[in-house]
N, C-alpha and C positions, 0 to 999 in steps of 0.2 A: 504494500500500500504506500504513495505515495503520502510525502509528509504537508499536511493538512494545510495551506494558503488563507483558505477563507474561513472566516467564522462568520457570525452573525452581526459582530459590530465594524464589519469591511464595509458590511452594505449601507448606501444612504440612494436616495434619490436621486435620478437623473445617470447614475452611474450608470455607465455602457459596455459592458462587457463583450469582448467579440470572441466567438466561440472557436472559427472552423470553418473550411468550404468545404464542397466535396460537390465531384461530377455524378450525375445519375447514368447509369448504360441502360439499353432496351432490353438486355436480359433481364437487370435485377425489377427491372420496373413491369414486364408482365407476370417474372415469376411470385414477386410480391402478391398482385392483383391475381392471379389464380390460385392462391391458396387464401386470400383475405378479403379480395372487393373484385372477383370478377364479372363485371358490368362490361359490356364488350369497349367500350371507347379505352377499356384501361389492356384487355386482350387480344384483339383478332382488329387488324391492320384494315378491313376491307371496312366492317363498322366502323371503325374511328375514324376511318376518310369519311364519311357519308354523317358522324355525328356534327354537333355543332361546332365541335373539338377541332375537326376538319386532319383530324390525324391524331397516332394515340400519345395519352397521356398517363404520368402516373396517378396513382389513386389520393385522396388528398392523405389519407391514413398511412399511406407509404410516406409521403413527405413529413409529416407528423414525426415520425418513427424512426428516421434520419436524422431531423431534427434535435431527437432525446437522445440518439448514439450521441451528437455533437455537443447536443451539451454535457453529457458524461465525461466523456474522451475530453472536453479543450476544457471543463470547466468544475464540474461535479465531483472529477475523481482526487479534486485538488481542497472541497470542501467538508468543512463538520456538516454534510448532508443529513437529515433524518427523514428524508423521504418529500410525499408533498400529499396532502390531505384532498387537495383536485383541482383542476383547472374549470376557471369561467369563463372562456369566450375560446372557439377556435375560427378561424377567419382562413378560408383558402380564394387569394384574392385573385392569381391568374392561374393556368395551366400549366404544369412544370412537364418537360419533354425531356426525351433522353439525348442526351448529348450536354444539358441543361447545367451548370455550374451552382450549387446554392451557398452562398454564404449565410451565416449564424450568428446573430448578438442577441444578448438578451440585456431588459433597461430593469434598470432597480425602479419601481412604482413608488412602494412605499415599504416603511419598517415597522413590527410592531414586537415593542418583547412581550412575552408570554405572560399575562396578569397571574395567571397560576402555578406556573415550573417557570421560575426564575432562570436555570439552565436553557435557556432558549427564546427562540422567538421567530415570528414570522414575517418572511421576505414577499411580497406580491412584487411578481418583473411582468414582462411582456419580450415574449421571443418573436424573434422577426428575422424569418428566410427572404432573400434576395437574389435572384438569377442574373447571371453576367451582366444583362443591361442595367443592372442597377433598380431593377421592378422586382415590389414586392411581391414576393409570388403565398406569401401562408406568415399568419400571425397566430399565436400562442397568448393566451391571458392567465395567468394561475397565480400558485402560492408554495412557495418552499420551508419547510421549516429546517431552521438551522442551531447548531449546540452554541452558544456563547466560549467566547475564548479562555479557555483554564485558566488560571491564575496562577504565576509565578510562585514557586516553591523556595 
């Protein structure tokens, strides 16, 4: 395990966190979609020419999904993480395609320590994917709780 970066009192508002890019292929993005959202515009090439899509795309659940790898991998695995109680809003704002580049930040919203377990408290960010052009392609709304930083022995 890597040695802990974040606690709970790193976070304030406004803070920008950048997570991570990663390219999507046309493999992992059918095989996602036929084990999880097979809708044809996300499997079978000849539907997705003809949907509104106008060619396939991934499922928004696959981008989602990518999304939480990256923030783990550039960001979570570096924090006193205790999980996240759930997400309010998810927003898939264009069609992400393969060949497709996504970059990963997430914004610190707001803080709140824990009125009950002083050990902790709760971060609300907002994640936000971006494809090469710079368009936002899927936003994340939720809540992380995180451990307070130990105190010096």
């Amino acid at each position: 395990m890597a040695e802990l970066k974040w606690y709970f009192e790193d976070f304030e508002p406004g803070r920008v966190i950048p997570v991570g890019s990663r390219m999507l292929g046309e493999e992992e993005i059918v095989a996602f979609a036929r084990q999880f959202d097979p809708q044809p515009f996300h499997v079978d090439h000849d539907a997705a020419a003809k949907s509104h899509f106008g060619g396939l795309v991934a499922s928004g659940w696959h981008t989602c999904s990518i999304m939480m790898r990256m923030m783990v991998d550039g960001f979570l695995s570096e924090a006193a993480s205790m999980g996240s109680p759930g997400v309010d809003e998810i927003r898939w704002l264009k069609p992400v395609r393969a060949g497709d580049t996504l970059s990963v930040t997430t914004t610190v919203m707001d803080v709140r320590p824990s009125s009950s377990k002083p050990d902790r408290g709760v971060v609300h960010t907002m994640w936000e994917a971006k494809n090469q052009h710079g368009e936002t392609v899927a936003t994340v709304k939720g809540m992380g709780m995180f451990l307070r930083r130990p105190a010096s022995r």
